[in-house]
C-alpha positions in Angstrom: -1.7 63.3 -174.2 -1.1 66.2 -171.4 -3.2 65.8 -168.6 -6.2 68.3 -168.2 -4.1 70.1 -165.4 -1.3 70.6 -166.8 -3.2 72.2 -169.7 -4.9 74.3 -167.7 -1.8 75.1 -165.8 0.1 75.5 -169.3 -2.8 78.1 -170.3 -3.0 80.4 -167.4 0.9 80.5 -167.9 0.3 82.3 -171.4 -2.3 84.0 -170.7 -0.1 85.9 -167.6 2.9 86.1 -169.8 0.7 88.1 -172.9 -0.7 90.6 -169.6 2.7 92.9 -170.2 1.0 95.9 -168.6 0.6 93.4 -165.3 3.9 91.9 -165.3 5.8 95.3 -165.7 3.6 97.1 -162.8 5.0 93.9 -160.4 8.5 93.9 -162.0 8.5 97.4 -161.0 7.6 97.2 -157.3 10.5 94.1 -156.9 12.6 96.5 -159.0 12.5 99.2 -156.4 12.7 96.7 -153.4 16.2 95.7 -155.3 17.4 99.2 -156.2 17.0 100.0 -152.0 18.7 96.4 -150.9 21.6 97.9 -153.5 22.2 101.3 -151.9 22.1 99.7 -148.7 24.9 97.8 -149.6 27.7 98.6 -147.8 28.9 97.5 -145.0 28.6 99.3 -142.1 24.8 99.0 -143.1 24.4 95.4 -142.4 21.8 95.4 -140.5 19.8 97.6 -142.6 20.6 95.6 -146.0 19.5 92.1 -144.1 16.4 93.8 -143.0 15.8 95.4 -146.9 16.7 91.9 -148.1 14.4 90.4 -146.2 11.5 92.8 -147.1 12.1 92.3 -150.6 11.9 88.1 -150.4 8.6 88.6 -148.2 7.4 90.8 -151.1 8.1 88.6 -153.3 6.7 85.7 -151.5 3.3 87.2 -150.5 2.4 90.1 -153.2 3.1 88.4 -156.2 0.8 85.1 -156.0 -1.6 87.0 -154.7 -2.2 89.3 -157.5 -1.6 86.9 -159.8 -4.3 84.4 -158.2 -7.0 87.1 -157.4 -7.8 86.9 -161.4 -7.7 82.8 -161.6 -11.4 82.1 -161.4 -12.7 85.4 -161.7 -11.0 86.6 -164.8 -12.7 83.2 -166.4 -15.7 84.4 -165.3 -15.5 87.8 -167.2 -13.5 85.8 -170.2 -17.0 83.5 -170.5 -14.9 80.5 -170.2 -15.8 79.3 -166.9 -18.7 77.1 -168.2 -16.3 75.6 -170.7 -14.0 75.2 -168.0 -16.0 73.2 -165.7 -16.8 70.6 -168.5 -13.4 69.5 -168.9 -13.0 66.1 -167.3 -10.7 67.6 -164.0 -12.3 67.8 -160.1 -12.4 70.9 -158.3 -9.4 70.0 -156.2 -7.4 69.7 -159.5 -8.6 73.0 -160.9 -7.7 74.8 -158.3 -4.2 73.0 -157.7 -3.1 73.7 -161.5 -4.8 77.3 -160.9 -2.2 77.6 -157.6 0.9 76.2 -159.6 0.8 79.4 -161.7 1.1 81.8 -159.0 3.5 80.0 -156.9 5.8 79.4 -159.5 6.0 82.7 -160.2 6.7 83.5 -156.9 9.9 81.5 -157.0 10.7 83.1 -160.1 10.9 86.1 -158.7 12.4 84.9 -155.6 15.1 84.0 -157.7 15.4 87.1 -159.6 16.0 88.7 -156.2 18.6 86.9 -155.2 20.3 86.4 -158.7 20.6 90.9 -158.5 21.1 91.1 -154.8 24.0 88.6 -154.8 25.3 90.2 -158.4 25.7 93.6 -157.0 27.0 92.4 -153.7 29.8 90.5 -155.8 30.4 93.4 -158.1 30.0 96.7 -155.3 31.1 95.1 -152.2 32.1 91.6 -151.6 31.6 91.9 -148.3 28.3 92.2 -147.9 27.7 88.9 -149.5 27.8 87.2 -145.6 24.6 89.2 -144.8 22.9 88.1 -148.1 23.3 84.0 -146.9 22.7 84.6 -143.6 20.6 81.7 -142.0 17.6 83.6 -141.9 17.7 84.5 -144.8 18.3 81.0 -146.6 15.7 79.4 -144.2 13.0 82.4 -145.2 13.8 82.0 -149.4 14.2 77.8 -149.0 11.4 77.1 -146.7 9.4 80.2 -145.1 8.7 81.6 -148.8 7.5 78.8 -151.0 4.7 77.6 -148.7 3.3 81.4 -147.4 3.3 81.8 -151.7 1.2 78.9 -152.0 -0.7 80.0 -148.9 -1.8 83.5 -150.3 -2.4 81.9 -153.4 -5.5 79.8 -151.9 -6.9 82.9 -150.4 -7.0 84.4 -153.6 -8.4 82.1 -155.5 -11.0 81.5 -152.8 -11.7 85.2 -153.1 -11.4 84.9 -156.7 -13.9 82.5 -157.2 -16.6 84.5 -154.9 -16.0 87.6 -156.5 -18.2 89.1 -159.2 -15.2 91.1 -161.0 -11.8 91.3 -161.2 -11.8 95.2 -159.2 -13.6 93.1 -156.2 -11.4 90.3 -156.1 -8.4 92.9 -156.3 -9.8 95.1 -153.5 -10.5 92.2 -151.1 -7.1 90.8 -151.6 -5.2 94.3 -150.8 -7.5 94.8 -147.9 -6.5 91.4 -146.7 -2.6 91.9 -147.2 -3.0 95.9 -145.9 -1.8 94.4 -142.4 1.0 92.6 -144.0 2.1 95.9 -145.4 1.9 97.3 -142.1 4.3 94.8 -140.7 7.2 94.8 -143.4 7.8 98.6 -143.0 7.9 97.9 -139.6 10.3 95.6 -140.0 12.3 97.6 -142.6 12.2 100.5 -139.9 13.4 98.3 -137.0 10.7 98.3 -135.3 11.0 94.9 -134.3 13.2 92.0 -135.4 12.4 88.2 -135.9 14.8 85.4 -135.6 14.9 81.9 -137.3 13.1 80.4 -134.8 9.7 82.5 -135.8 10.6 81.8 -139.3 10.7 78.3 -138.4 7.7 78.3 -136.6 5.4 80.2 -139.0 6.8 78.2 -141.7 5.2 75.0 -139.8 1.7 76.5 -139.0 1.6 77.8 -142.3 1.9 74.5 -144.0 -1.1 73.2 -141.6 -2.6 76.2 -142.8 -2.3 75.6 -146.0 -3.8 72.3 -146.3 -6.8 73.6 -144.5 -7.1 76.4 -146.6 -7.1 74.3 -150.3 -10.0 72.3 -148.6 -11.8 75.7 -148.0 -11.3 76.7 -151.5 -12.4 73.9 -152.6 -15.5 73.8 -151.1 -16.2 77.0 -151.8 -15.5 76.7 -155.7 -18.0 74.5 -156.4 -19.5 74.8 -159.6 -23.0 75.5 -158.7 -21.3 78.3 -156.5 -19.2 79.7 -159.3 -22.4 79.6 -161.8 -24.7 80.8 -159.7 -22.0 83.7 -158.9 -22.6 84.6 -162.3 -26.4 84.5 -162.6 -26.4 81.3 -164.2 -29.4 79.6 -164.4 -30.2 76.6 -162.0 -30.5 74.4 -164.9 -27.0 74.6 -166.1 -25.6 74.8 -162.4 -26.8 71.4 -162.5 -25.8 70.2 -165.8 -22.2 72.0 -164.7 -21.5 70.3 -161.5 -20.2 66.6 -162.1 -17.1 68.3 -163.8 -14.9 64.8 -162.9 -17.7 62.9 -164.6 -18.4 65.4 -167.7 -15.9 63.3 -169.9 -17.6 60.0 -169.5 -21.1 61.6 -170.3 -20.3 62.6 -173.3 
């Protein structure tokens, strides 16, 4: 018998691989990332193709959980399964981890996918190149910087999520929260500044801290009587809806 979070894991999965029109619209934006890391590959650009390179994992890293999160509690909400939802025999904390799993794995996915084209046209236009493509920084930021600021943005938008009363809200909140993260990658694609391994290591550790603090945050603010009541859901059922862990052995 599968455990409720991995069928709730196993659902959100589907239901993000049937949204075509939302998968091609992020395909599109990593596409474009990969088409400039390929014209800058040659090699008196070096510089300029690790800084692309980089920009491109970041993207992938940070953009793509968090549009995929912003719709995890929210989009239930407008589905009218939320209520359904919360009676399944799983605790907030699990909900909200199996929500997160989505959207990170992803994120590696297309981490992945970025390296699998950067390091194909590298071998196949100019081999190289390929010493700028495995550059420390660049392993440490895919291996270790990436996965845990993807899991990071992924709790803040499913804390947003889970607050907001529609899908446009929880997308507007979450671009106005990554707006200054936008700011500083075309810095750093322009040169404006440069950041070594150490910084990567660094933010990689405080990130992880902040991590953990921020799944307690989400989960304390994804309580069901604060998800029903987002809603307009009467008190009653708030409190018929909020031993979720328990609603199993009730019945």
């Amino acid at each position: 018998m599968h455990s409720p979070v991995r069928t709730i894991t196993v659902h959100d999965a589907r239901l993000l691989v049937r949204n075509r029109r939302f998968l091609a619209s992020n395909m599109g934006g990593i596409g474009l990332l990969l088409l400039l890391v390929i014209g800058n590959m040659r090699r008196q650009q070096g510089e300029a193709l690790t800084g692309m390179f980089v920009v491109a994992l970041l993207a992938a890293a940070l953009f793509t959980p968090m549009s995929v999160a912003a719709f995890a509690l929210v989009g239930e909400k407008e589905r009218r399964t939320l209520e359904p939802l919360l009676l399944t025999p799983v605790s907030v904390s699990q909900l909200i981890a199996a929500k997160a799993t989505v959207s990170v794995v992803l994120s590696l996915g297309v981490l992945a996918l970025v390296w699998i084209v950067a390091l194909s046209a590298a071998a196949l236009r100019d081999v190289s190149t390929l010493h700028f493509l495995v550059a420390p920084s660049t392993i440490l930021i895919s291996l270790v910087f990436a996965p845990v600021a993807s899991a990071a943005f992924s709790l803040i938008a499913i804390t947003v999520s889970g607050r907001a009363p529609d899908t446009q809200t929880a997308l507007a909140t979450c671009q106005l929260v990554v707006s200054p993260l936008i700011l500083g990658l075309i810095a750093l694609w322009m040169g404006a500044f440069r950041v070594t391994e150490q910084f990567f290591a660094s933010a990689a550790g405080g990130l992880l801290l902040l991590t953990f603090l921020l799944f307690k945050l989400s989960v304390r603010m994804s309580q069901p009587e604060v998800l029903l009541a987002k809603r307009g859901a009467s008190r009653g059922s708030s409190r018929r809806s909020k031993p979720i862990w328990n609603a199993g052995t009730e019945r």
